[in-house]
C-alpha positions as CSV (number, residue, x, y, z in Angstrom):
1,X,11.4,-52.0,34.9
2,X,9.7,-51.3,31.9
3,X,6.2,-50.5,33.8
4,X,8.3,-47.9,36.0
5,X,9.2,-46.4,33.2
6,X,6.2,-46.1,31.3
7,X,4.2,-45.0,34.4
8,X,7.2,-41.8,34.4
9,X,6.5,-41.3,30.9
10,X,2.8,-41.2,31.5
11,X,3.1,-38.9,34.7
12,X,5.5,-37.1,32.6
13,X,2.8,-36.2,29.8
14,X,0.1,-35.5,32.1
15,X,2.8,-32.6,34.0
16,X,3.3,-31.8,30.5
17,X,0.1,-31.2,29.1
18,X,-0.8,-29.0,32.2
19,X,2.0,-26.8,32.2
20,X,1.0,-26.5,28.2
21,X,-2.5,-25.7,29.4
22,X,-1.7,-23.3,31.8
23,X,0.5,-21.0,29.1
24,X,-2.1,-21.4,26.9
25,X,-5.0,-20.0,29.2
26,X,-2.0,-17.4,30.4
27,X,-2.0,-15.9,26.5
28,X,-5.5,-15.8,26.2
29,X,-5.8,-13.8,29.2
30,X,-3.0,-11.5,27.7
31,X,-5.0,-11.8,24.3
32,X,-8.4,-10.7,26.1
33,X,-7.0,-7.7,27.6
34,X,-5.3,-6.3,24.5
35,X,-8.1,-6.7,22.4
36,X,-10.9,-5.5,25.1
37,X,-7.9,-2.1,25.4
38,X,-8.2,-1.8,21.4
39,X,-12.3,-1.7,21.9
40,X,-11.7,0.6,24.9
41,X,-9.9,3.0,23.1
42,X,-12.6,2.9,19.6
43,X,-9.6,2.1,17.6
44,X,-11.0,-1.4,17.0
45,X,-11.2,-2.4,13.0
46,X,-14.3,-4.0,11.8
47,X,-14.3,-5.5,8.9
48,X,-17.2,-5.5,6.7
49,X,-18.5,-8.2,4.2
50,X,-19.2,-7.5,0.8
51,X,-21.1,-8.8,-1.5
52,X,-20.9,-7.9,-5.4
53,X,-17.5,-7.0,-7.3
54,X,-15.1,-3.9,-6.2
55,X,-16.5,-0.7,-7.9
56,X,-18.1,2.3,-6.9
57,X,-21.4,1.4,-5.7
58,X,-21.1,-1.8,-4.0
59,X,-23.6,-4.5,-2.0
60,X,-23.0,-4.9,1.3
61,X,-23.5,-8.8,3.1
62,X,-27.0,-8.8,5.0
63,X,-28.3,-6.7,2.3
64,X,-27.3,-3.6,2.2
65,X,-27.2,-2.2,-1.7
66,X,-26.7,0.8,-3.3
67,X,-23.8,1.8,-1.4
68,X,-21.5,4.8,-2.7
69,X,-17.7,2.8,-2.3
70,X,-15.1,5.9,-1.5
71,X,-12.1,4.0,0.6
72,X,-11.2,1.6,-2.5
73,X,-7.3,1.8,-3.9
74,X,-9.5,1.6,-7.0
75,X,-8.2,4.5,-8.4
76,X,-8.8,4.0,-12.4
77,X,-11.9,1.7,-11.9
78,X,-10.1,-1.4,-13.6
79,X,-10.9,-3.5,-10.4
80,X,-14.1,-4.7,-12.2
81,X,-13.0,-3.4,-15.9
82,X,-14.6,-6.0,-18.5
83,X,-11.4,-6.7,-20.7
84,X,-9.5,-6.8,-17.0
85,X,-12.0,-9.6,-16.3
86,X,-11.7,-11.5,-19.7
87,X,-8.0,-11.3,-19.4
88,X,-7.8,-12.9,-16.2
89,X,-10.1,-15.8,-17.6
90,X,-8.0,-16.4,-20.7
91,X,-4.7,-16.3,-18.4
92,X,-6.8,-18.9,-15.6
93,X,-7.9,-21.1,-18.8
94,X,-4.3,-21.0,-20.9
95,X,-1.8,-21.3,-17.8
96,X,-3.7,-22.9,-15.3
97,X,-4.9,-21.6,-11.8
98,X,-1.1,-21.4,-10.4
99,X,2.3,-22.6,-10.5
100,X,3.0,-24.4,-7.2
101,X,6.3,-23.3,-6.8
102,X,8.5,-20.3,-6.9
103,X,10.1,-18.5,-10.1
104,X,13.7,-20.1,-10.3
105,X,12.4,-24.1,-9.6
106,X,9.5,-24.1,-11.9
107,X,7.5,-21.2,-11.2
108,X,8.3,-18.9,-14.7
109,X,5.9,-19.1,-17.2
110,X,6.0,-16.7,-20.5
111,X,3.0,-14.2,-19.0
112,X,5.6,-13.5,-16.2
113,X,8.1,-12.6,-18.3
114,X,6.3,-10.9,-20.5
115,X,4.7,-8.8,-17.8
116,X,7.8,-7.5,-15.9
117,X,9.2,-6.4,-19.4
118,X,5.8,-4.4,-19.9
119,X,6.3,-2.9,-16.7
120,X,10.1,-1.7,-17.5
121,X,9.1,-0.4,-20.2
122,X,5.9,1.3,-18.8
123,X,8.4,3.2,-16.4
124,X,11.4,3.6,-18.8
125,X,13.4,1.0,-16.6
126,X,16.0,-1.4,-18.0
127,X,14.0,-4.3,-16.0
128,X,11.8,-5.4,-13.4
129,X,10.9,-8.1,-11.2
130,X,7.5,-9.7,-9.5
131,X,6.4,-10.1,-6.1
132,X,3.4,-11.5,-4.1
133,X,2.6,-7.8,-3.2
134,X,4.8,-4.7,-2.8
135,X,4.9,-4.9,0.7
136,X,7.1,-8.4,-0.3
137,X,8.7,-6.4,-2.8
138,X,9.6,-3.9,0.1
139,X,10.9,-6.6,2.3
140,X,13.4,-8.2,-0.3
141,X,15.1,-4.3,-1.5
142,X,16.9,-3.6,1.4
143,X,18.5,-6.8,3.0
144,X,19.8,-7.4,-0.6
145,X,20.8,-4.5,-1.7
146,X,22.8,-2.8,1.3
147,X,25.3,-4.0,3.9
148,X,26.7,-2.9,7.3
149,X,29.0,-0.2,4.7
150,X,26.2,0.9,3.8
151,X,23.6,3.9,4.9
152,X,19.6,4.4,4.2
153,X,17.9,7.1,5.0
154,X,14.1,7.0,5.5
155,X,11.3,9.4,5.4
156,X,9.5,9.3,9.1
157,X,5.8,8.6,7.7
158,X,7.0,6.2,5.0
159,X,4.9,3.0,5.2
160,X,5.4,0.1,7.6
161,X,6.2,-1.9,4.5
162,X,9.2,0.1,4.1
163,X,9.8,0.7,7.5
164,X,10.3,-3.4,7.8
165,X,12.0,-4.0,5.3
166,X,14.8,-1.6,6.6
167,X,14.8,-3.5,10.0
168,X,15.7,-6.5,7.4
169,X,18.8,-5.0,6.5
170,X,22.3,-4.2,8.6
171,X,22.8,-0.7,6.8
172,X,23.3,2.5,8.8
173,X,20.0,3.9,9.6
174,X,18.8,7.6,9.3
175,X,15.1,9.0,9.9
176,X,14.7,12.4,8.3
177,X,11.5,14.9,9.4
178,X,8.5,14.3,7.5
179,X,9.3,15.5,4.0
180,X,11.7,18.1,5.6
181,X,14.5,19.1,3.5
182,X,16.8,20.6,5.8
183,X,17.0,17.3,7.9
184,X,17.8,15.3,5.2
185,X,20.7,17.3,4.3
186,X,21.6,16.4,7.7
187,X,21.7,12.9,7.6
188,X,23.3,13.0,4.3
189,X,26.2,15.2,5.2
190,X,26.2,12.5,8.1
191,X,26.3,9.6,6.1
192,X,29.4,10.5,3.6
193,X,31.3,8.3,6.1
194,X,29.3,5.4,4.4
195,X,30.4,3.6,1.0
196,X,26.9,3.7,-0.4
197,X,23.7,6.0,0.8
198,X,20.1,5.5,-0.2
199,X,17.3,8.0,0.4
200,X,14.0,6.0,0.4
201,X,10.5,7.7,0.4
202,X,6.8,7.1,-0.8
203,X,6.1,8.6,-3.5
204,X,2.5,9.8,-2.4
205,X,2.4,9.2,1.4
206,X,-1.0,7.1,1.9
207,X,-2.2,8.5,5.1
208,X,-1.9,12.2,4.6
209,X,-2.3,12.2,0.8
210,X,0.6,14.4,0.2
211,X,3.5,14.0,-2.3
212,X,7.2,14.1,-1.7
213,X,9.2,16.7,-2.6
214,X,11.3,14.4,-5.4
215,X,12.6,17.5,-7.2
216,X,14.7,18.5,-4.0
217,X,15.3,15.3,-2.7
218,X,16.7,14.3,-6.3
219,X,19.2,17.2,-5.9
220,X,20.1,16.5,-2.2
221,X,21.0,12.9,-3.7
222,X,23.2,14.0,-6.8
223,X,24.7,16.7,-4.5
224,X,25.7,14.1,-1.8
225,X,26.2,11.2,-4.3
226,X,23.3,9.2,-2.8
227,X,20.7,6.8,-4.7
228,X,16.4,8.0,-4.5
229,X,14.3,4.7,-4.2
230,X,10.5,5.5,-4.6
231,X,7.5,3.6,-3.4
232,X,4.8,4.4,-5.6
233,X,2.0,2.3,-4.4
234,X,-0.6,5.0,-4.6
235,X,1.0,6.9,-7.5
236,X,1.5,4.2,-9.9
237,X,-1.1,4.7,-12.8
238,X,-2.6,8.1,-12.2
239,X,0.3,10.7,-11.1
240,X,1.9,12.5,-14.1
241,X,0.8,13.2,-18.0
242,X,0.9,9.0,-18.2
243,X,0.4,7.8,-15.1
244,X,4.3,6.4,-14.8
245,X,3.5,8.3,-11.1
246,X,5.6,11.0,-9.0
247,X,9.0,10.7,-10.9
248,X,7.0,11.4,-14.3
249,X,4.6,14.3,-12.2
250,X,7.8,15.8,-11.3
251,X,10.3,15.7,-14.0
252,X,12.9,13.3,-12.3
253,X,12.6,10.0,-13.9
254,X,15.9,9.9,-14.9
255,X,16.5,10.8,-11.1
256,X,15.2,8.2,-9.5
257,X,17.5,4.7,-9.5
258,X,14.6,2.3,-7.5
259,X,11.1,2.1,-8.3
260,X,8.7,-0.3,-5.8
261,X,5.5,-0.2,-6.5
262,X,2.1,-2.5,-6.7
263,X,0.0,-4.8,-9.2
264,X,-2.7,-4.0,-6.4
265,X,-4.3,-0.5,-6.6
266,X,-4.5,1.2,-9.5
267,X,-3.3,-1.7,-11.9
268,X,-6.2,-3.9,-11.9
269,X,-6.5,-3.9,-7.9
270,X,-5.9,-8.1,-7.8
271,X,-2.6,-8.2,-6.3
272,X,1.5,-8.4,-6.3
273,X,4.1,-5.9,-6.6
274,X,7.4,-5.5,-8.6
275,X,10.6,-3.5,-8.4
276,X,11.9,-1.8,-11.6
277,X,15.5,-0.1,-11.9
278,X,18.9,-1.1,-13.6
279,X,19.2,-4.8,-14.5
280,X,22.0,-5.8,-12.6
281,X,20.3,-4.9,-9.6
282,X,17.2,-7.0,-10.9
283,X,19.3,-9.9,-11.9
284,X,20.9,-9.7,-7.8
285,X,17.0,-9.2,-6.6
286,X,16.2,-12.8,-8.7
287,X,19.8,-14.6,-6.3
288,X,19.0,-12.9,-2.7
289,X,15.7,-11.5,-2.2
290,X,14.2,-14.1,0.0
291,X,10.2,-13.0,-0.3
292,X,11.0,-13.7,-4.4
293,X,12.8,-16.8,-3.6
294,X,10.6,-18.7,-1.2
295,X,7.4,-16.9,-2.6
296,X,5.2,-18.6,-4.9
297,X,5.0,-16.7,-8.5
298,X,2.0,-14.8,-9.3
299,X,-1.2,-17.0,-10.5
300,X,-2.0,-16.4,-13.7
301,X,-5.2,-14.8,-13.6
302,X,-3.5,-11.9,-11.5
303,X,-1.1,-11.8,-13.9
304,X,-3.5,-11.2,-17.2
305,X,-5.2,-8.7,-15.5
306,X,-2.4,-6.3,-14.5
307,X,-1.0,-7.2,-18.2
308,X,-4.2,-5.9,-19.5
309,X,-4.3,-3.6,-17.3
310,X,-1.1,-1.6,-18.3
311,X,-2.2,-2.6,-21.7
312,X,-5.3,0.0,-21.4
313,X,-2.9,2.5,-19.4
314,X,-0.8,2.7,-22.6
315,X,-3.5,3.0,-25.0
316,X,-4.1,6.1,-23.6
317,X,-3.7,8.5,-20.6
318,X,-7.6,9.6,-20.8
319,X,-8.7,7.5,-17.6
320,X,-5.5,8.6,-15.6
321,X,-5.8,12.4,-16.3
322,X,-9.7,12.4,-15.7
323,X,-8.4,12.2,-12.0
324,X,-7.7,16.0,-11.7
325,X,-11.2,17.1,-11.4
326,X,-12.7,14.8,-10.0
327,X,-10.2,15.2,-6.7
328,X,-10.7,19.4,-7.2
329,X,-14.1,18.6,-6.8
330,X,-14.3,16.8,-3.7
331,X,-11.5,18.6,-1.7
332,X,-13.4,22.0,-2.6
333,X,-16.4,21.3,-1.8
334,X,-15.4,19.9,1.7
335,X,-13.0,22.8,2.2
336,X,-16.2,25.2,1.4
337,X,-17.8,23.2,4.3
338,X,-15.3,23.8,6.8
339,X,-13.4,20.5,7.0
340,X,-9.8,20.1,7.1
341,X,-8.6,18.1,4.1
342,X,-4.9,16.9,4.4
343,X,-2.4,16.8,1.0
344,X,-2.7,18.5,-1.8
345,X,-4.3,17.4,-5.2
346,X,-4.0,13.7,-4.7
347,X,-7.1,12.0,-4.8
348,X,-6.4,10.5,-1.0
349,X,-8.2,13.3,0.7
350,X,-7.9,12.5,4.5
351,X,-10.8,14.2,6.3
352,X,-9.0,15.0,9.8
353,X,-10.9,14.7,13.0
354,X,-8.5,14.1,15.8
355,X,-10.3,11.7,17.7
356,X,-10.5,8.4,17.6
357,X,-14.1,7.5,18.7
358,X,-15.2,10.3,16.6
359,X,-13.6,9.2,13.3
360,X,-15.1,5.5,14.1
361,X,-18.4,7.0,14.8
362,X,-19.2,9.3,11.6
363,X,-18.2,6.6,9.4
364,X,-20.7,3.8,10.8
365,X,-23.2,7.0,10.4
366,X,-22.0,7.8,7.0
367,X,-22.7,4.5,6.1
368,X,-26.3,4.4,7.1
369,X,-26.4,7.4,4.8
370,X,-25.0,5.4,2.1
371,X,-21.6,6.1,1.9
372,X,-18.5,3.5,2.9
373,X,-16.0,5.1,4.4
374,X,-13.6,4.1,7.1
375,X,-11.8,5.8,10.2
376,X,-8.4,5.7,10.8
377,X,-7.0,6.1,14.1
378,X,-3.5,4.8,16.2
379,X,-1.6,2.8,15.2
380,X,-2.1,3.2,11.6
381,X,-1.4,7.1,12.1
382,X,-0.1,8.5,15.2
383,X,-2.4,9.2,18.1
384,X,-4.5,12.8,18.0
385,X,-4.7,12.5,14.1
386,X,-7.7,10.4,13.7
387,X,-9.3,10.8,9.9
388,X,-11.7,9.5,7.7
389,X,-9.7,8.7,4.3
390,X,-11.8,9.5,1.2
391,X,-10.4,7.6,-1.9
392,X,-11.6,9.6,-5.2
393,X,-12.2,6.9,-8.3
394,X,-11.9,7.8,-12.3
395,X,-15.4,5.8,-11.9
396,X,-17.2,8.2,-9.5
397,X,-19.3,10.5,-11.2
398,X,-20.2,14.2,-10.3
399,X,-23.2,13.0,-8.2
400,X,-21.4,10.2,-6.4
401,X,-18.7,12.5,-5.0
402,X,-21.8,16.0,-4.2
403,X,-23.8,12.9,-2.5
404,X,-20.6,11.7,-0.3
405,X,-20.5,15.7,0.6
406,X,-23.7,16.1,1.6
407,X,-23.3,13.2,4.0
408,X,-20.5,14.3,5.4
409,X,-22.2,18.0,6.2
410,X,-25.0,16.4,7.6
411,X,-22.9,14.1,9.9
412,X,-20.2,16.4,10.7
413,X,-23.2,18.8,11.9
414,X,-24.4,15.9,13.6
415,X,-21.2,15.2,15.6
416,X,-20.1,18.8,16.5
417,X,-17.1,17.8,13.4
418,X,-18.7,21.2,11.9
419,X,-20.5,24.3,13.5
């Protein structure tokens, strides 16, 4: 009896183990095809390997040096920043290489603390609170702040990280136009049905390197009692007089109840993210947000060098402001030429192409010239607005950003991009 059964068993797991094979060799089919219809369509994403610290001039794996860096987040050059670095060591050496659990078992150590009060205080906030990485940050506002009472109403080109974390939550849901005032007054008037109503934007849209109107939005909110939450990811040490970003640029800090933003550009370019606004919401953020509660905290070394990082911010606003001309230059210069530069005065400076292939294609040639850039095409932005995104550093100097110029005439003309 027990051999009858066995053999079953056995037959069984054979039956088993086939009908396992054949869904696995059924997804790699699937897998195949996508992938070989991203290559199809030249939207396919390459990474490539480098080989010496962030900055701008990098060395490429396979040996290529001497390379002009201008799609880094690096905005203030602290990536690579000596004191940066020796902060990060001291932190690594004091508190150890990590925690090994999250913040409320035994994952707070002083640094932590110490940093989210420096970063209240940096934005004139009552408190703040660490993530992993804004887009966690992102994905742990919304579920815990709003309910099914509740309305959000979201800007159509904010960032995915937004974008999901509003799936997260059961509010009402609103999309306004792209920055467009008149369809947010809309939605508002809409969503007085709704106990609470939160407008949510970037702050400085990361594709199209434009900046949100937060004056008008501001009085859209106070004239339809709503609450402005900002992500201000690429904003966040080098918009305004001190780099506080687009609510400081634009006279509303006192306007703006959320801030979101990231450890991960600007800030020393390591990683995490925060949230900064009243401290009761901050304290609810530490008992509900589940990426802060089943996240490990910060390491250590990532923590010392955003500390020192908003340590050299405060000093003094000279590296922030030095931003300005630097980004004049650039977008001048390639306006002169004949490109089409997207935004206005933010030192994102999308160079817009349209197609796909041909974005891909004059940044593998601009690279041979020296210069590492990368295309952007669907689904990062939408289809038929393909670009190369230039990112302009405090570190570039005059020559680095005439050289990336002059590479981009010569393969624009190459390409038909220019006449």
């Amino acid at each position: 009896m027990w051999r009858g059964a066995a053999v079953r068993a056995v037959r069984g797991t054979g039956s088993s183990r086939a009908a396992s094979g054949a869904a696995a060799a059924q997804l790699r089919r699937w897998l195949e095809g996508e992938l070989e219809g991203i290559r199809g369509a030249g939207t396919w994403k390459s990474e490539r390997v480098i080989a010496s610290r962030q900055g701008p001039h990098l060395r490429l794996a396979g040996g290529g040096a001497g390379i002009l860096n201008f799609c880094a987040n690096n905005y203030l050059g602290l990536s690579s920043h000596p004191q940066v670095i020796r902060a990060a060591v001291q932190a690594l050496e004091e508190f150890g290489a990590g925690l090994s659990s999250v913040r409320f078992i035994c994952g707070t150590q002083s640094i932590h603390k110490d940093l989210e009060e420096k970063i209240a205080r940096f934005h004139q906030r009552e408190d703040a609170i660490l993530y992993a990485s804004c887009f966690d940050a992102n994905a742990g506002i919304f579920e815990a702040l709003l309910t099914p009472e509740d309305a959000v109403l979201s800007d159509e080109l904010n960032h995915a990280s937004i974008i999901d974390g509003i799936r997260l939550c059961k509010a009402n849901k609103y999309r306004y136009k792209h920055m467009d005032m008149h369809d947010l007054e809309a939605k508002l008037q809409d969503a007085q049905k709704h106990r609470l109503r939160l407008v949510a934007t970037d702050g400085a849209f990361s594709m199209d390197g434009d900046i949100a109107p937060l004056r008008e939005i501001c009085q859209l909110a106070q004239k339809y009692d709503a609450l402005v939450f900002i992500d201000e990811c690429h904003a966040t040490g080098f918009l305004g007089p001190n780099g506080r970003g687009t609510d400081e640029l634009l006279g509303v800090m006192d306007k703006v109840t959320i801030v979101n933003s990231t450890l991960g550009k600007a800030l020393g370019g390591a990683a995490g993210g925060y949230t900064t606004g009243p401290k009761p919401l901050i304290d609810l953020l530490r008992q509900r947000s589940r990426p802060y509660l089943f996240s490990n905290s910060l390491p250590p070394a990532v923590v010392g060098c955003a500390s020192k990082a908003l340590d050299l911010l405060m000093e003094s606003n000279a590296i922030a402001q030095s931003m300005a001309a630097k980004t004049q230059r650039f977008r001048s210069k390639m306006t002169a030429a004949g490109f089409t530069i997207s935004g206005k005065d933010h030192p994102i400076c999308p160079v817009m192409l349209g197609d796909a292939r041909l974005a891909a294609v004059m940044a593998e040639d601009m690279l041979s010239r020296g210069i590492y850039v990368i295309g952007f095409s669907y689904p990062v932005v939408p289809k038929g607005k393909a670009r190369i995104r230039v990112q302009i550093s405090a570190v570039h100097s005059d020559e680095d950003i005439d050289r990336c110029v002059e590479a981009f005439i010569e393969v624009g003309q190459k390409h038909g991009a220019l006449p």
